[in-house]
N, C-alpha and C positions, 0 to 999 in steps of 0.2 A: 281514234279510229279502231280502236278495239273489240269496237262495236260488230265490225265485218270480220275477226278473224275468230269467229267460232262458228260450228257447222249447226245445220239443220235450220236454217234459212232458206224462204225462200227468193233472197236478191239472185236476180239472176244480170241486170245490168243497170249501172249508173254513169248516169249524166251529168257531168260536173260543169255548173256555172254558175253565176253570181256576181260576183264586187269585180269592178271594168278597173283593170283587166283582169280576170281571175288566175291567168298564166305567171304574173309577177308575185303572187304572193309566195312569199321562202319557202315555206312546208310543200308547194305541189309535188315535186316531182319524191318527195316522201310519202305523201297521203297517196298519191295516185299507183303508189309500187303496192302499195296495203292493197287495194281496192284489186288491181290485176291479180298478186298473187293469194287471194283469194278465192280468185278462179272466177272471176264476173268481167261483165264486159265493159267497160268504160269508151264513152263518146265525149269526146273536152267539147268544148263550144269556148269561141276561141274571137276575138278581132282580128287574128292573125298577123297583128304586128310581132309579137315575140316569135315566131316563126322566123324570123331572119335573124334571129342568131344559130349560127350553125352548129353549135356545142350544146344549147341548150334544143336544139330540134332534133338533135342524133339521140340524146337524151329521153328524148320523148318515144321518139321510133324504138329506143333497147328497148323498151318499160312493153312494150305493144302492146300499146292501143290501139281501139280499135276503130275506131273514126274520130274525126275532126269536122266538126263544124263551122264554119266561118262566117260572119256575120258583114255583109256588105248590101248595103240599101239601093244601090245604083250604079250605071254605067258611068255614068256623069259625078265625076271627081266633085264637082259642087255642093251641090246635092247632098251626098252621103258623107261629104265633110261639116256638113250644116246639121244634120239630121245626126251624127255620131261625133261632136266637133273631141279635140285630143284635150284632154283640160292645161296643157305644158304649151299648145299650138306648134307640138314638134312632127308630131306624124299624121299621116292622111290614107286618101283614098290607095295611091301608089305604093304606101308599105302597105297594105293590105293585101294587095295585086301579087304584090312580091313575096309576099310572105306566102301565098297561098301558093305560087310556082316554086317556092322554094322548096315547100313541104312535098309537091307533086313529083318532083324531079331528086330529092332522096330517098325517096319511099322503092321499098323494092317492089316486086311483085305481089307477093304475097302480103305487102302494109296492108297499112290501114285505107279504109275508104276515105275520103274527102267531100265535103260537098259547101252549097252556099244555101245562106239564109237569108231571104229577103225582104224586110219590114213593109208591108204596102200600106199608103198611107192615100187619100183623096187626090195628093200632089203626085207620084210617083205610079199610077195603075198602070201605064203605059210600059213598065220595067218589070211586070209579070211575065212576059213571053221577051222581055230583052235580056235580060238578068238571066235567064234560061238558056239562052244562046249565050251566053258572053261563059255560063259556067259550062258550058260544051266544051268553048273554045279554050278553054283555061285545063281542059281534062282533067275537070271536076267527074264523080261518080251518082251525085243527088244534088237534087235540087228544091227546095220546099219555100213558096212566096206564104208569106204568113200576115195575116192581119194585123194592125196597131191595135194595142190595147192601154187606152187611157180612159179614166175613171172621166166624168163631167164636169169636175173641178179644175182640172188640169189646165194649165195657161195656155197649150197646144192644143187641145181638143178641137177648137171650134175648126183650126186651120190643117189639123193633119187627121180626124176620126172619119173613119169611112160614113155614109148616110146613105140610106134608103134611094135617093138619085145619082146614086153611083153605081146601083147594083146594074145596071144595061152594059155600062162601061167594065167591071168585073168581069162578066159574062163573054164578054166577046174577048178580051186581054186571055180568062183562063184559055180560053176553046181555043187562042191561036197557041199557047204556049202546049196543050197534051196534042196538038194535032201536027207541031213540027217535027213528030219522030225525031228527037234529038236524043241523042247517046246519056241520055243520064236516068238515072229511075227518081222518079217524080214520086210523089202520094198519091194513096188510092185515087180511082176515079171518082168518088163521093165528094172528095175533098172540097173540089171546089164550090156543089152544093151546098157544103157545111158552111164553108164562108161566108155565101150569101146570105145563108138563112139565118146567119149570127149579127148583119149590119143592122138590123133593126131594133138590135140591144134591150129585146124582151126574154125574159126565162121562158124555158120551156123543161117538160121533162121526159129524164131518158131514161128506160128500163134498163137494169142491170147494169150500171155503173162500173167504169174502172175503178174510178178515186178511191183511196183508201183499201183496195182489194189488189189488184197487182199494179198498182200504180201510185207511189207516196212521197210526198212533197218536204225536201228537209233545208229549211234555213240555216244560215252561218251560225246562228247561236244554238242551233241543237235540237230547236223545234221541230215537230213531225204535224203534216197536216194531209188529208184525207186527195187534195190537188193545189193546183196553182188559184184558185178560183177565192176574188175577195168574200163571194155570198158564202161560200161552202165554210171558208174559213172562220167569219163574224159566226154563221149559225152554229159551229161548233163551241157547246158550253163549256165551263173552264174546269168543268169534271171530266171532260174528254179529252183535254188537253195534252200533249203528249211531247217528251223528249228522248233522243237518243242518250243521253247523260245516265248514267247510271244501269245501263240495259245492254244485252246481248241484240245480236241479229235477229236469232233463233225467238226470242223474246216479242221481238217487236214485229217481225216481218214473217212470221210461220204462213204454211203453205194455206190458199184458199182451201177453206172447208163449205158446201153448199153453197147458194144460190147468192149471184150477187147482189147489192140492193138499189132500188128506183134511186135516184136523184130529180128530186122538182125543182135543181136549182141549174139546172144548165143555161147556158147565158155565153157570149161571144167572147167571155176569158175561157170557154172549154175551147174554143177551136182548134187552137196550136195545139192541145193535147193528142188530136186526134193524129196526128204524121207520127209524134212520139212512140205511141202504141204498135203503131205497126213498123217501128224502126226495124224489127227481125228483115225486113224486103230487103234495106239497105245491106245489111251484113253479109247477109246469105248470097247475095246477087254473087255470080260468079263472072260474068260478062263487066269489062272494066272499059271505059273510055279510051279510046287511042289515040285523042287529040293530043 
């Protein structure tokens, strides 16, 4: 992680997730004290099972960070035990639950934000405006329903990939969830147009691109890639190829200079990107939930 402790970068925040659960792995709360005192803002994304240990959550709170993500599919314990099963069959929907009030109820005033992430799949559209309520009530502070992204190959696709006759049912689920005035800041209001416009799983192209300009994608083994996006990544040649291994911050992440560039590859793996980008809403918000 030496990578982040030289100056003239320009990281300004990172998102740490990855291997489930990315919280157990030994090095975190080392790599994640780099990253803070560094001076950037770090957002864990989390199952929030490890959150119920109370030494290792106090833990988390000194370091401060500055939001948590938590990853919950459903109201219905079944469901998002099915859809996120624990590979051991020891924990579920309920430490989830807990783990998310536990982190709610040490956090002082000035913590960190909290919010929930919700995987919306063909089976579950109905938990777009529930899951919204249920993190009201949880005095969560965001909330972001996010599309499933599986490739066509995938043995789940047929049974959980949104399709073009779902987009009626989307539409009505978004509009009840921005329209119950619930205490949490949501995504922009595009957002949920972006979604639609991504179920039909054709590329389209967007001028002036993040990827690769204040926005860069780093795998466990050190790779750097331009976004999350499998096209973006294939069309990147292996002269372009790129690792943090061996490089400064200052090196790899210097400040945009001119004019960002097209992408003709956007495609329904950009969607989730788009709440990322505007995570500044989350942080800045000063109005906190009093649920």
């Amino acid at each position: 992680m030496s990578v982040l402790r030289s100056s003239g970068s320009s990281v300004s925040c990172v998102q740490h997730q990855g291997s489930r659960p990315p919280l157990n792995w030994p090095g975190i709360l080392d790599t994640l004290k780099i990253i803070k005192d560094a001076g950037i803002e770090v957002i864990v994304c989390t199952n929030g099972i490890p959150l119920n240990r109370p030494v290792f959550l106090q833990s988390l709170l000194d370091l401060g960070i500055d939001a948590f993500s938590v990853s919950l599919d459903s109201t219905e314990a079944e469901f998002n035990d099915w859809m996120r099963p624990d590979p051991k069959g020891k924990h579920g929907w309920q430490d989830v639950v807990d783990g998310i009030r536990a982190l709610i109820a040490a956090r002082n005033e000035d913590g960190p934000r909290v919010g929930l992430y919700t995987v919306i799949t063909r089976r579950n559209i109905e938990q777009v405006p529930a899951m919204g309520r249920f993190a009201a009530e949880l005095g969560a502070d965001y909330y972001v329903p996010q599309p499933i992204v599986l490739p066509d190959d995938h043995p789940h696709h047929e049974q959980l990939s949104l399709r073009p006759d779902d987009t009626g049912a989307l539409t009505d689920a978004f509009a009840e969830l921005y329209a119950a005035d619930l205490s949490l800041t949501l995504p922009e209001g595009s957002y949920p147009g972006q979604v639609i416009a991504g179920v039909p799983r054709t590329t389209s192209s967007v001028a002036g691109c993040f990827g690769g300009r204040t926005l860069h994608f780093i795998q466990p083994d050190g790779a750097i890639w331009d976004c999350v996006s499998s096209l973006r990544i294939d069309a990147t040649p292996v002269s372009a190829h790129r690792t943090i291994r061996g490089h400064s911050a200052a090196d790899l992440f210097p400040a945009p200079t001119g004019c960002a560039s097209d992408c003709p590859l956007a495609s329904y793996e950009c969607v989730n990107m788009w709440p990322l980008m505007g995570f500044d809403r989350i942080l800045t918000t000063t109005a906190r939930s009093s649920a």
